[in-house]
N, C-alpha and C positions, 0 to 999 in steps of 0.2 A: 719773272722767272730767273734771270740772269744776276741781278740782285740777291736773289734766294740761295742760287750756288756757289755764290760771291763771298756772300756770308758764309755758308758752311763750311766753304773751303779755307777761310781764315782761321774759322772757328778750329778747326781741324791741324793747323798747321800753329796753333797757338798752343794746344791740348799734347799735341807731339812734343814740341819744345820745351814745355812746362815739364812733362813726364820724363824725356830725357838726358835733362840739366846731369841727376846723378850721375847715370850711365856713363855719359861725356866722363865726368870727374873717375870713375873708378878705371874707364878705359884709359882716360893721361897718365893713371898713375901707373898700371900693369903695362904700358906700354915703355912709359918711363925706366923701367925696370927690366924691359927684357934688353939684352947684351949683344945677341947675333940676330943676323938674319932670319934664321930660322924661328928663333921665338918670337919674332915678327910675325911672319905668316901663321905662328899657330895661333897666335891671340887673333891674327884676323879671319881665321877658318871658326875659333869658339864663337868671335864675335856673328859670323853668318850662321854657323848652325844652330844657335844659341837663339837666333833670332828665326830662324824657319822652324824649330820645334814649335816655341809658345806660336807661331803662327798656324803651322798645323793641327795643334791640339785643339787650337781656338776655332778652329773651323770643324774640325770633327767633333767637339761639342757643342756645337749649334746646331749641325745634323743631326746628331744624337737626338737631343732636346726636340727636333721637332717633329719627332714618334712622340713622344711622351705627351699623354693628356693634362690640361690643364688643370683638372680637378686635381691630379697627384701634385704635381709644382703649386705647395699651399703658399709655404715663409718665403720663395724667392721673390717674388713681385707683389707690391701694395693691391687691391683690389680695385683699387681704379685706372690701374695701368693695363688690365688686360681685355682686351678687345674683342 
């Protein structure tokens, strides 16, 4: 079992890093770029709200999604992924 978490948890922390390479790149650059203090803190208030929207959103459409019958959700998932 600890093995199994071991793994997911790398798998996880791999998947992060891999997807966030960009991000990193465009936040050196707009950071590079801001001149005061203050444009400091707004890039880093975009950066956390920036990142709690898609996190919100992404959790209200899971709840969404899980009123909605399977039969209607045809194209999103192959048919052998639904359980």
């Amino acid at each position: 079992m600890v093995e199994i978490m071991t793994a997911n948890l790398l798998s996880a922390i791999a998947v992060f890093v891999s997807t966030s390479i960009d991000y990193l790149v465009i936040l050196t650059i707009v950071f590079a770029q801001t001149r005061s203090r203050r444009g400091v803190t707004h890039v880093t208030l975009g950066l956390y709200l920036g990142t709690a929207i898609l996190v919100i959103s992404s959790l209200l459409a899971a709840y969404v999604l899980h009123f909605i019958p399977e039969e209607w959700i045809i194209g999103l998932t192959p048919k052998g992924c639904v359980a």
